[in-house]
C-alpha positions as CSV (number, residue, x, y, z in Angstrom):
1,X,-79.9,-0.9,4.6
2,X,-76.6,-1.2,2.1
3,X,-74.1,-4.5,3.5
4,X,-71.4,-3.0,5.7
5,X,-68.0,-2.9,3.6
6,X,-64.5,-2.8,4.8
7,X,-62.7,0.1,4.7
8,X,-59.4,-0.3,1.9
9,X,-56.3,-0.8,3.4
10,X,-54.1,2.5,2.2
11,X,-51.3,1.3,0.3
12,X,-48.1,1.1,2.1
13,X,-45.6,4.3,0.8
14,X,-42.6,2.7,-0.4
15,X,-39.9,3.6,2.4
16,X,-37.4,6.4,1.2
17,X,-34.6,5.2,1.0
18,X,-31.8,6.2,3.5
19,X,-29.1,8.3,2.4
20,X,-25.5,7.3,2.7
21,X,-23.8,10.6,3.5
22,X,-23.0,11.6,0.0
23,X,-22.8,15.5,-0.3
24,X,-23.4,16.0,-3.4
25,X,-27.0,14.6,-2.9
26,X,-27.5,16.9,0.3
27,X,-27.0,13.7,2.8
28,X,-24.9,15.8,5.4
29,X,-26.5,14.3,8.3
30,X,-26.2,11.6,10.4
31,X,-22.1,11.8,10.6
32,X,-20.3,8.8,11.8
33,X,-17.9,9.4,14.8
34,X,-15.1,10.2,12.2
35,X,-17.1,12.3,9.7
36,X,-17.7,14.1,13.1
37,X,-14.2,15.0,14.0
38,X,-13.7,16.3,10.6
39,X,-16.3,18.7,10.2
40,X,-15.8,19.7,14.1
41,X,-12.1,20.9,12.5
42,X,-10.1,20.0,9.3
43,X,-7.6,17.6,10.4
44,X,-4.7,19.6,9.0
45,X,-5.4,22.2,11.6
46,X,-3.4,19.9,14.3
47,X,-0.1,20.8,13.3
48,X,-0.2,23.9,15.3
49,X,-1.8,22.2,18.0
50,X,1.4,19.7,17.7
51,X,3.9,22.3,17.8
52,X,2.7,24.8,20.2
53,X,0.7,22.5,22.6
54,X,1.5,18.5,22.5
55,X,5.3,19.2,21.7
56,X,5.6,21.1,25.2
57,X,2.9,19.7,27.3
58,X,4.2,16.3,26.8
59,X,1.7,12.6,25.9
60,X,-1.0,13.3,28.7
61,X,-1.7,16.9,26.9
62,X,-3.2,15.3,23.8
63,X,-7.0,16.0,23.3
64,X,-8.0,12.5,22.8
65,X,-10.2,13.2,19.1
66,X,-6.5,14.7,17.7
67,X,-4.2,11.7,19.1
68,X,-6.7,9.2,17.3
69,X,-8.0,11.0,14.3
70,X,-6.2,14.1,13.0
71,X,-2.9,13.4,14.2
72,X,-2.8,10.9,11.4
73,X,-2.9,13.8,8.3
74,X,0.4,14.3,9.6
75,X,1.4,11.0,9.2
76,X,1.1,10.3,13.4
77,X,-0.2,7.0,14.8
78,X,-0.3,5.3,18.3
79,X,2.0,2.5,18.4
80,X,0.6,-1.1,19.8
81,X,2.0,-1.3,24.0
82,X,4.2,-3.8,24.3
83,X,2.9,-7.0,25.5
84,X,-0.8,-7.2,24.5
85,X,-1.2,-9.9,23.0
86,X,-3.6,-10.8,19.6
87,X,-6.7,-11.9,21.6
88,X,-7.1,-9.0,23.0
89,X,-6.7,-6.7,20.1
90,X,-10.4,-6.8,19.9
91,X,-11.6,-6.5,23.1
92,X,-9.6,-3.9,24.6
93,X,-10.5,-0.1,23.8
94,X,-8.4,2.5,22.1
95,X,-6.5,3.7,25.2
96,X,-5.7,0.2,26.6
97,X,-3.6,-0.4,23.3
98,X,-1.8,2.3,22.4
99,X,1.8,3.2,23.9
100,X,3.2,6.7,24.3
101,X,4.9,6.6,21.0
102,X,4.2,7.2,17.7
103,X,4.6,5.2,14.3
104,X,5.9,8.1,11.8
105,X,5.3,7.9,8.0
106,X,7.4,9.8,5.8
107,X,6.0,10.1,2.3
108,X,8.0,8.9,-0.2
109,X,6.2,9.5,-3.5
110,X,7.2,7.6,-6.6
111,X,10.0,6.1,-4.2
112,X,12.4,8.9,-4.7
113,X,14.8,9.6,-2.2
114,X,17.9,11.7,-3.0
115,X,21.2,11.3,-1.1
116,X,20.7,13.9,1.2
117,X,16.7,13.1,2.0
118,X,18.5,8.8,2.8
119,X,20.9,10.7,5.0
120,X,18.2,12.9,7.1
121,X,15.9,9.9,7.2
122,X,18.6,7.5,8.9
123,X,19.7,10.0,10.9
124,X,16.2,10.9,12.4
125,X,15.8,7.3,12.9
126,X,18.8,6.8,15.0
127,X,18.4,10.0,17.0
128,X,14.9,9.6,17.4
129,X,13.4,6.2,16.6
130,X,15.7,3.4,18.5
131,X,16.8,2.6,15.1
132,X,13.8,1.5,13.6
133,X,12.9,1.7,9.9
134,X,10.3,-0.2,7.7
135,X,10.1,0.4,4.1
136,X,6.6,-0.1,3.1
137,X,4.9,-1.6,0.0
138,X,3.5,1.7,-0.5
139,X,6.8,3.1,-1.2
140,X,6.9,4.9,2.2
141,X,9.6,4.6,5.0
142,X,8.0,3.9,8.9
143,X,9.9,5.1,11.8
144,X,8.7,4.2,15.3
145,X,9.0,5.1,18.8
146,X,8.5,8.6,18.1
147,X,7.6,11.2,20.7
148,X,5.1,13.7,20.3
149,X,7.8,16.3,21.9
150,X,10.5,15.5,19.3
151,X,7.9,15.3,16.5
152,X,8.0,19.4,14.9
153,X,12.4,19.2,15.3
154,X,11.4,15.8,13.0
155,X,9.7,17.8,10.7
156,X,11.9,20.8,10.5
157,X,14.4,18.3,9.4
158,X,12.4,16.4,7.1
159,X,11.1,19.7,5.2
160,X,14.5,21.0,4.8
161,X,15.2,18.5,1.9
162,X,12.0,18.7,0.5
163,X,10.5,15.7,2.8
164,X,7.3,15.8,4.4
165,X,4.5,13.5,6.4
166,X,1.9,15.5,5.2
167,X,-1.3,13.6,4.5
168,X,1.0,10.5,4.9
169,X,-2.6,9.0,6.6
170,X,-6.3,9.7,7.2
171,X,-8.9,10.3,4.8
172,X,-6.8,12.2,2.5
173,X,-4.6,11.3,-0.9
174,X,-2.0,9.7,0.4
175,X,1.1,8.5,-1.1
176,X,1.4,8.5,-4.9
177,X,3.2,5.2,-6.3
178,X,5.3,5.3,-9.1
179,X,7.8,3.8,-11.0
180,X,11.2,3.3,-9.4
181,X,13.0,3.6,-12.2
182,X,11.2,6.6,-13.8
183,X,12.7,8.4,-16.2
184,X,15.7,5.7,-16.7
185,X,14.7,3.2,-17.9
186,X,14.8,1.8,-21.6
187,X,10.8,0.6,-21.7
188,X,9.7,3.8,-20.4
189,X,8.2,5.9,-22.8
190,X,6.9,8.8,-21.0
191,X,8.1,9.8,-17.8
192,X,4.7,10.6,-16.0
193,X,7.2,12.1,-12.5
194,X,6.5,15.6,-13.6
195,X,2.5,15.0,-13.1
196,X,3.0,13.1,-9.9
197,X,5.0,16.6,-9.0
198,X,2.3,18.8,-9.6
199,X,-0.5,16.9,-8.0
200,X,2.0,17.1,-4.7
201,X,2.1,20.7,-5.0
202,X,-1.1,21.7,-6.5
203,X,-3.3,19.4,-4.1
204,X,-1.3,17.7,-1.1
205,X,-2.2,19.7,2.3
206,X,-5.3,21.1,0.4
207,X,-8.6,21.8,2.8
208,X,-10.4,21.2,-0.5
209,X,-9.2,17.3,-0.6
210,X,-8.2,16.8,3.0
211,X,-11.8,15.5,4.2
212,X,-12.5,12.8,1.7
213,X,-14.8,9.5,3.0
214,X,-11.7,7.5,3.6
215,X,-8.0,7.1,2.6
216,X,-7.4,7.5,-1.1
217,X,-4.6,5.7,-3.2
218,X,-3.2,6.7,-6.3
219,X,-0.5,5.1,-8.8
220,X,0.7,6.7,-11.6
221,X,3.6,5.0,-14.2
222,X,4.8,4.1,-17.7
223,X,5.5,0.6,-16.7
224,X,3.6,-2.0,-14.9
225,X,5.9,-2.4,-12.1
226,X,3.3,-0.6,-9.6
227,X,0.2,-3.0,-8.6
228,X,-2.4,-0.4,-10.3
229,X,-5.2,-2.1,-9.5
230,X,-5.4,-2.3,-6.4
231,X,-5.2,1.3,-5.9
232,X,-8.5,4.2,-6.0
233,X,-6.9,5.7,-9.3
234,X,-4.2,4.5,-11.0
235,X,-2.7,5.5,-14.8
236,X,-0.7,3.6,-16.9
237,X,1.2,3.9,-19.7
238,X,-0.3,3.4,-23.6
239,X,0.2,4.1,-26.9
240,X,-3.0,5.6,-28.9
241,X,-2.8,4.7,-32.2
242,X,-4.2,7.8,-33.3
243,X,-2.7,10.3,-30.6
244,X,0.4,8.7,-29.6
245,X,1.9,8.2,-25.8
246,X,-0.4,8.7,-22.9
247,X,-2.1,6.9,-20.3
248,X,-4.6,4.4,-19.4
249,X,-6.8,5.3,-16.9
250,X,-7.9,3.1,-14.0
251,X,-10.4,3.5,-10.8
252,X,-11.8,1.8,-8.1
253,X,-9.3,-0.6,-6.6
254,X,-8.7,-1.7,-3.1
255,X,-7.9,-4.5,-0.5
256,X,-8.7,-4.8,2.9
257,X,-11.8,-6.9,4.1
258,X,-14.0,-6.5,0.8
259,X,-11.4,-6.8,-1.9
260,X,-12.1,-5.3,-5.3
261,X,-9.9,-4.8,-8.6
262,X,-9.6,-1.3,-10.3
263,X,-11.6,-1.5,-13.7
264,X,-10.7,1.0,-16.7
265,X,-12.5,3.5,-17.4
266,X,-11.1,3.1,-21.5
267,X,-9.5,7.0,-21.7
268,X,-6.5,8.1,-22.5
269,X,-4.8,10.8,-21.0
270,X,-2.0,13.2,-21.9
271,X,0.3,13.4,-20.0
272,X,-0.6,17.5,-18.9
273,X,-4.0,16.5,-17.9
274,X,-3.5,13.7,-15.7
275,X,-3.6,16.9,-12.8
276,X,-6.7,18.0,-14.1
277,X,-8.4,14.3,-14.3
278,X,-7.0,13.3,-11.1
279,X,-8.5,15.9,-9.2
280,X,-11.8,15.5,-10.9
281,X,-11.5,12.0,-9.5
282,X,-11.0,12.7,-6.2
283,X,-13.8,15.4,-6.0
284,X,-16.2,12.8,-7.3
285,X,-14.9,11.0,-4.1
286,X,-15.2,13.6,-1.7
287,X,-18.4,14.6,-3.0
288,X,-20.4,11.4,-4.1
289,X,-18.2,8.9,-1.7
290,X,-20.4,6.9,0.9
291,X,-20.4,8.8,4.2
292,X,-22.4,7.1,6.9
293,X,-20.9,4.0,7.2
294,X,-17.3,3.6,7.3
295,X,-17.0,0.4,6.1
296,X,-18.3,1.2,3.1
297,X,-16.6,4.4,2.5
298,X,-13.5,3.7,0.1
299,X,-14.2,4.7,-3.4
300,X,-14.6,0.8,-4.6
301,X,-17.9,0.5,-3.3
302,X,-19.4,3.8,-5.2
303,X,-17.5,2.1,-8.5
304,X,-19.8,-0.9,-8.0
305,X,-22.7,0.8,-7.3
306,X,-22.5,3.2,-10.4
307,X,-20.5,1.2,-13.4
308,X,-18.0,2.4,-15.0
309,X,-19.9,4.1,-17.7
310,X,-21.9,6.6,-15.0
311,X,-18.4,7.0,-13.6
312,X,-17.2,8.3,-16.7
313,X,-20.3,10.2,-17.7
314,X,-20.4,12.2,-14.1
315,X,-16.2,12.9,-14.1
316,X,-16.6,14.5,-17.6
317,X,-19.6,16.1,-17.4
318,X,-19.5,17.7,-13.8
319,X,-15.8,17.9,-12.8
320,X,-14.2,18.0,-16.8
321,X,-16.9,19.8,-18.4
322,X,-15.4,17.9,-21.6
323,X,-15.5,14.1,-23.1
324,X,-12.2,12.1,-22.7
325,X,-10.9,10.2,-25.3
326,X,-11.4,6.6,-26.0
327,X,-8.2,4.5,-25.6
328,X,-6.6,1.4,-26.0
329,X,-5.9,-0.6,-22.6
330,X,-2.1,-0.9,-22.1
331,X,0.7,-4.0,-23.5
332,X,1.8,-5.9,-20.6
333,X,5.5,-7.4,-20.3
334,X,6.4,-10.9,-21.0
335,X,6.8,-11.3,-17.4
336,X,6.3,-9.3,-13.8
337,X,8.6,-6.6,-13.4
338,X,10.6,-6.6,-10.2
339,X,13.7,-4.2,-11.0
340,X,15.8,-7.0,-8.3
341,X,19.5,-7.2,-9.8
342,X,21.6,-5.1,-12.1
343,X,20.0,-3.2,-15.1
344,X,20.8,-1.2,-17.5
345,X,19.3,2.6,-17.7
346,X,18.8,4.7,-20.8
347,X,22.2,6.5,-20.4
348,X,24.3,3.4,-20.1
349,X,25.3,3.3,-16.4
350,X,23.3,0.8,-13.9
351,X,20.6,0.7,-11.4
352,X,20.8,-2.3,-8.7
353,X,17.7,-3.2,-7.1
354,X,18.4,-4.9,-3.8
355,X,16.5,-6.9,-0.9
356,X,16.4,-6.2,2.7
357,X,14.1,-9.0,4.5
358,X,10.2,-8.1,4.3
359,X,10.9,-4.3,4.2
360,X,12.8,-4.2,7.6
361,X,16.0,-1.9,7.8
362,X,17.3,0.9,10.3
363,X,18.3,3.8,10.8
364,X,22.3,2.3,10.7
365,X,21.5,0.3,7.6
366,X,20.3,2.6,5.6
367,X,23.1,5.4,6.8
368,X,25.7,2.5,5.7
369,X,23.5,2.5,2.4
370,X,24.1,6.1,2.1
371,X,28.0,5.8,2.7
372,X,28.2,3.3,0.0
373,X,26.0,5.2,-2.8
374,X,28.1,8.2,-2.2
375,X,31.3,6.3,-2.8
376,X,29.7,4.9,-6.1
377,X,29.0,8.6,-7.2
378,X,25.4,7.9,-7.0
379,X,23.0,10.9,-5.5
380,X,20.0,8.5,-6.4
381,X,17.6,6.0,-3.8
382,X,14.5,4.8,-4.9
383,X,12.0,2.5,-3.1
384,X,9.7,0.2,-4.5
385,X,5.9,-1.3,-3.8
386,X,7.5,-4.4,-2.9
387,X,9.2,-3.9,0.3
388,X,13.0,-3.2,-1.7
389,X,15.2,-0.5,-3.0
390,X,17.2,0.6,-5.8
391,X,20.4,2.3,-6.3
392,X,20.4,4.4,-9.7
393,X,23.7,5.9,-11.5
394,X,26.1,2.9,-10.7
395,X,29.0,2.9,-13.7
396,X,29.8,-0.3,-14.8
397,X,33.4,-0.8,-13.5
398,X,31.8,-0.4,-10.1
399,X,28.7,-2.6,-9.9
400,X,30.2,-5.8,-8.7
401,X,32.3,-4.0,-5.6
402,X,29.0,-2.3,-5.2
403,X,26.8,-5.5,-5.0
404,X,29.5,-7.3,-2.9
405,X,29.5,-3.9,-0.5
406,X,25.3,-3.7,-0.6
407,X,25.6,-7.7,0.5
408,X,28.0,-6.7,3.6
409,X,25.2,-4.3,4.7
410,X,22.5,-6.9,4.5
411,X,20.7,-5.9,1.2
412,X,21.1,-8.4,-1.2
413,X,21.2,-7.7,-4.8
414,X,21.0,-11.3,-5.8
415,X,18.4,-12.6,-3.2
416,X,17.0,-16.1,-3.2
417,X,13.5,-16.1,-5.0
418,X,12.1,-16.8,-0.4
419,X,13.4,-13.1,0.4
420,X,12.6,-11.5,-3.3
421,X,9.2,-12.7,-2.7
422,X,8.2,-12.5,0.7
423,X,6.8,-9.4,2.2
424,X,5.0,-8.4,5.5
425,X,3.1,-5.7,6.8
426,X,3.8,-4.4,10.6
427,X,2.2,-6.7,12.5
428,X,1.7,-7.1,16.2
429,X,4.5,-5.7,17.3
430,X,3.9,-1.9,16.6
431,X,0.2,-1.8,15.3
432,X,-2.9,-1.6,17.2
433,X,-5.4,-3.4,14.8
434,X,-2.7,-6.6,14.4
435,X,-3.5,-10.4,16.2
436,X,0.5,-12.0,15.1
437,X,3.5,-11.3,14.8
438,X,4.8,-10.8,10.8
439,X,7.6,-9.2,10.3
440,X,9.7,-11.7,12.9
441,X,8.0,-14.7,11.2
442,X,9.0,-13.5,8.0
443,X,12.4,-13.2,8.8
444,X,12.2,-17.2,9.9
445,X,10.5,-18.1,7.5
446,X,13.0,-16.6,4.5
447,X,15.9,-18.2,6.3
448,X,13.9,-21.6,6.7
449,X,13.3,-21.5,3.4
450,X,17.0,-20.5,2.1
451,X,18.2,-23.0,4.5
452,X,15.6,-25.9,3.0
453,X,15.4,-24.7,-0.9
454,X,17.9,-22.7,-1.4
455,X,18.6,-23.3,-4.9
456,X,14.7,-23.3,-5.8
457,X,13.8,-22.0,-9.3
458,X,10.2,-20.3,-9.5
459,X,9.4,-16.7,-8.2
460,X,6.5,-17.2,-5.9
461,X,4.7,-14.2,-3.6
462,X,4.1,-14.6,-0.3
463,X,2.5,-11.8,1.9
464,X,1.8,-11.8,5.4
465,X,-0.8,-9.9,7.0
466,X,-1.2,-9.5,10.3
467,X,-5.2,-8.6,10.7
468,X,-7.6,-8.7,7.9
469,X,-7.0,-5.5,6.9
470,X,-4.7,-7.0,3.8
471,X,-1.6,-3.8,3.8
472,X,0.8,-6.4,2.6
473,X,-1.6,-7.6,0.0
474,X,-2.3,-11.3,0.7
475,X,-5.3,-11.4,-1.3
476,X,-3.3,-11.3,-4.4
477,X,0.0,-12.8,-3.7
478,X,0.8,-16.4,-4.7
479,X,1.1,-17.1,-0.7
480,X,-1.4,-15.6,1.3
481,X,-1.3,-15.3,5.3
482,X,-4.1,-13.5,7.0
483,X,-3.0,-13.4,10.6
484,X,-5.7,-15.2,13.5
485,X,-5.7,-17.0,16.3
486,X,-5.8,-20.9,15.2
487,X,-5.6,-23.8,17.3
488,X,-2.8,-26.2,17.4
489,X,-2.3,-30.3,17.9
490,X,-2.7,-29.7,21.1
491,X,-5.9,-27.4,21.8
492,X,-4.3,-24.5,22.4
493,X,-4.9,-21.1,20.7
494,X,-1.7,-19.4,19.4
495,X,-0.9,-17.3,16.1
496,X,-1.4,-18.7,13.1
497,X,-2.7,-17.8,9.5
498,X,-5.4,-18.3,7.1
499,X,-4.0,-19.6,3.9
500,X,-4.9,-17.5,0.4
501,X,-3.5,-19.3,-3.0
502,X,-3.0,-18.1,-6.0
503,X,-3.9,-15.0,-6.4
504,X,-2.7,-12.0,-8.4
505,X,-2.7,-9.0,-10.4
506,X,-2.5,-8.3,-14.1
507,X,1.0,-7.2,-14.1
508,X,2.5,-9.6,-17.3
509,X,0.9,-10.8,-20.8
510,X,-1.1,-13.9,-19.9
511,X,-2.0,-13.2,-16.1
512,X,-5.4,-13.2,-14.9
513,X,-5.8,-10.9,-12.1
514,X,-8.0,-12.3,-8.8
515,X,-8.1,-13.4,-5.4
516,X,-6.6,-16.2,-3.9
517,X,-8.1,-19.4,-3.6
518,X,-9.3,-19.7,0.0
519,X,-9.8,-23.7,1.0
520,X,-12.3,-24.4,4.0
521,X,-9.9,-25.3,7.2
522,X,-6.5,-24.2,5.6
523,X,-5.0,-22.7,8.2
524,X,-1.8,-22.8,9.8
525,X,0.0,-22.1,12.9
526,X,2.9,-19.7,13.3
527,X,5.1,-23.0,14.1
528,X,3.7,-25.1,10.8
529,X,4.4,-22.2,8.6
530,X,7.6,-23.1,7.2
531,X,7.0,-26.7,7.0
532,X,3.7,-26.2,5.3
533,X,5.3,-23.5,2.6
534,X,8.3,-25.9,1.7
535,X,5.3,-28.7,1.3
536,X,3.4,-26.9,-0.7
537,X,6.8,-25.6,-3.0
538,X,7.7,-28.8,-3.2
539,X,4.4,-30.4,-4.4
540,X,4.6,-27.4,-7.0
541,X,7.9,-28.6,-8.3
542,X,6.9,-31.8,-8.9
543,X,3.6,-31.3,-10.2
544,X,4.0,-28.2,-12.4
545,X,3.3,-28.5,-15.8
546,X,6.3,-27.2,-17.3
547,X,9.2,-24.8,-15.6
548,X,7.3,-21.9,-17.5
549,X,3.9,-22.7,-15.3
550,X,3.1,-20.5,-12.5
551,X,2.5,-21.1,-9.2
552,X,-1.2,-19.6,-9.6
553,X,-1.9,-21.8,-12.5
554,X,-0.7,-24.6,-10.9
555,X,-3.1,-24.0,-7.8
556,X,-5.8,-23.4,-9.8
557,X,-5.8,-27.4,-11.4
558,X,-3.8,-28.9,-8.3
559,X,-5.9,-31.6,-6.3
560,X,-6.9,-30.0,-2.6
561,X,-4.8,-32.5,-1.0
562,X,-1.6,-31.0,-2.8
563,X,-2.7,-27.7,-1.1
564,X,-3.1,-28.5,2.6
């Protein structure tokens, strides 16, 4: 009788691997809860529903999967009810934070605001927002306490001078950045507007592009005075030495809670094509993008997977059908470029960039602003990534009454390097997702600071954020606050922030673009803040190399003690 054998074990099959909701691959199913909502109906679908149903019926009428996902492709979201505080941001569900008003975001693409559009926008403000305006670091203004019934006479109002909140949210190409000062300044070379003004009409309030995995954000200027890397596509300007002017093309930027730098894709683009190449990068986003998990949606995460070189090979071959051509990346000025102050443009009159304090205005601020450009003879406003504003056609015989005017309003041309360098996202009082106050604290903390170090010579960043989500950039500013709940001297758990160093973005010769330097325990409370920032300025005074050092360089070789 033959020995009794064991039977093989069948090799294991290797486990397929799951799919992560990309369509062009056929992954279509499972949907997270907001892939849902948008295939159940394309978002842009709820204006109607806005205007003929909401506006009448009143808050309580609002299907609850429009008031929390599709109301923002029209630029609609739930303001934070008064008096919750951060600890229970995340504990309490959707309906137990919101209010019965509405945050409204006007686009403002390339920061350009005519006279008439400043006029309509302050006056919508005052009639409808208790006064409230925020000018955002992505060039956008932010109205609040808006009511759903008031929202389509908003609109008619907005859309009459060529305004609109369209797509001003949601999983969708939002804003576009640009320079403030395109197409007067003296560096510029090309002025890349009329692109930016094609893709508006050509693609904005598309179905094709409306339904993308998550929020897509563009930049597109001459000058590096826009942060282009930390945007999904961004173009810059170059010089081929073989083709000429064009621009320098850039994907796969982004912030927020997994931070990641845009990396070149080494094209250059002509001016007429940057339509064409931007929409072939945002269909390789819609239809190669991650889809089953939202956190790992935005278009940085399929740059990582894929390289830039499969990037480049699938946006010429499937959504070109031609190859690009190499290019050179761009020059970098000697310095950042903030366009704060009086400057000349290329026809010899003036553009003054002024400060309000971390982006806050109103309604009556910015319809004193419009009094005073008119008397100037100016028909020109633009806005900036940075939380400030500029004033374009100013002669010279009337810049210095017009600076000493801008200063009785409460925008300061000349600003202290604390309110030229401080910005703040909305914080806890209006938004949902925020644990601290921001905009308050940065109010005290610029005046602290002017009232400590007035006279101080060094341009440093600081950004605060009031959730992890990083809107006001605090991973790459010189001063980093990430809003949380810290404990203080005495036990107790109040606001406070987690400190971010040095960090930055490529935006002058000689800068080395990263994240700030995050120490183990550096955290402060809301209280310590402007103590611990005048510290810190002063240990950089005293310990910088030269007055030419930065602050990031500086951090970089400082001892940890200097830091804390």
């Amino acid at each position: 009788m033959a020995p009794s054998s064991t039977p093989a074990t069948p090799a294991a099959r290797p486990r397929k691997a799951r799919g992560e909701g990309q369509w062009a691959l056929g992954h279509r199913e499972p949907l997270n809860p907001n892939e849902r909502s948008k295939k159940d109906d394309n978002p842009l679908n709820v204006r109607s529903r806005i205007e003929n149903i909401y506006a009448h019926g009143g808050f309580a009428s609002i299907d609850p999967a429009d008031l929390r996902g599709r109301f923002r492709w029209w630029g609609l979201y739930t303001q934070r009810r008064a008096g919750i505080d951060g600890g229970r941001t995340a504990i309490l569900e959707p309906h137990e934070l919101e209010d019965e008003y509405f945050m409204l975001r006007v686009r403002v693409d390339g920061g350009e605001l005519s006279l008439a559009q400043l006029r309509v926008i302050a006056d919508i403000s005052r009639e409808f927002g208790r006064d409230s305006a925020d000018i955002t670091d992505r060039q956008n203004i932010q109205l609040h306490w808006i009511r759903v019934e008031d929202v389509p006479e908003i609109w008619r109002r907005l859309e009459a001078v060529g305004l609109q909140t369209t797509e001003a949210c949601g999983d969708c190409p939002r804003v576009v950045l640009g320079s403030p000062v395109a197409g007067v300044s003296p560096d510029e070379v090309i002025d890349p507007t009329p692109a930016m003004h094609e893709i508006l009409k050509r693609y904005i309030g598309d179905p094709r592009y409306s339904n993308l995995p998550r929020k897509f954000k563009t930049s597109i200027a001459w000058l590096a005075d826009v942060p282009y890397e930390a945007n999904d596509i961004a173009l810059i300007g170059v010089v081929h030495p073989t083709h000429g002017p064009g621009f320098d093309l850039w994907v796969g930027g982004g912030l927020s809670t997994n931070p990641r730098l845009a990396e070149r894709l080494g094209v250059w683009v002509p001016l007429d094509e940057i339509p064409e190449v931007w929409e072939g990068v945002v269909g390789i986003f819609r239809d190669y993008g991650y889809r089953r998990l939202r956190n790992r949606a935005r278009l940085k995460f399929l740059l990582a997977d894929w390289g830039v070189a499969k990037f480049r090979e699938v946006l010429e071959k499937e959504y070109l059908g031609r190859a690009m051509i190499d290019g050179p990346a761009p020059d970098l000025p000697s310095k950042p470029i903030d366009h704060i102050g009086v400057h000349k443009q290329t026809d010899g009159r003036n553009y003054v960039g002024a400060a309000p304090i971390v982006g806050r205005t109103s309604g009556t601020q910015l319809g004193q602003l419009a009094d005073l450009v008119e008397s100037v003879g100016s028909q020109r406003v633009r806005l900036t990534p940075y939380q400030k504003l500029l004033v374009l056609d100013v002669e010279d015989a009337r810049v210095e009454p017009f600076v000493e005017a801008l200063r009785g309003i409460g925008l300061e041309a000349r600003p202290s390097a604390w309110r030229r360098g401080t910005m703040a996202c909305t914080g806890i009082e209006y938004c949902k997702l925020a644990i601290v106050e921001t905009k308050a604290r940065g109010e005290e903390l610029v005046a602290r600071l002017e009232e400590r170090m007035r006279d101080f010579d060094a341009d440093i960043s600081i950004h605060l954020n009031g959730c992890p989500n990083a809107c006001a950039r605090t991973q790459v500013a010189d001063i980093g606050l990430k809003g949380q709940l810290v404990m203080n001297a005495h036990g107790e758990q109040v606001e406070g922030f987690q400190v971010h160093l040095g960090g930055g973005l490529g935006m002058a010769q000689g800068q080395t673009a990263g994240f700030g330097r995050k120490l183990r325990g550096l955290k402060a409370t809301a209280e310590e803040l402007p103590g611990y920032v005048e510290r810190l300025a002063r240990h950089y005074l005293d310990g910088r190399s030269s007055r030419d050092e930065t602050f990031a360089t500086w951090v970089l070789r400082a001892d940890e003690e200097l830091l804390k």
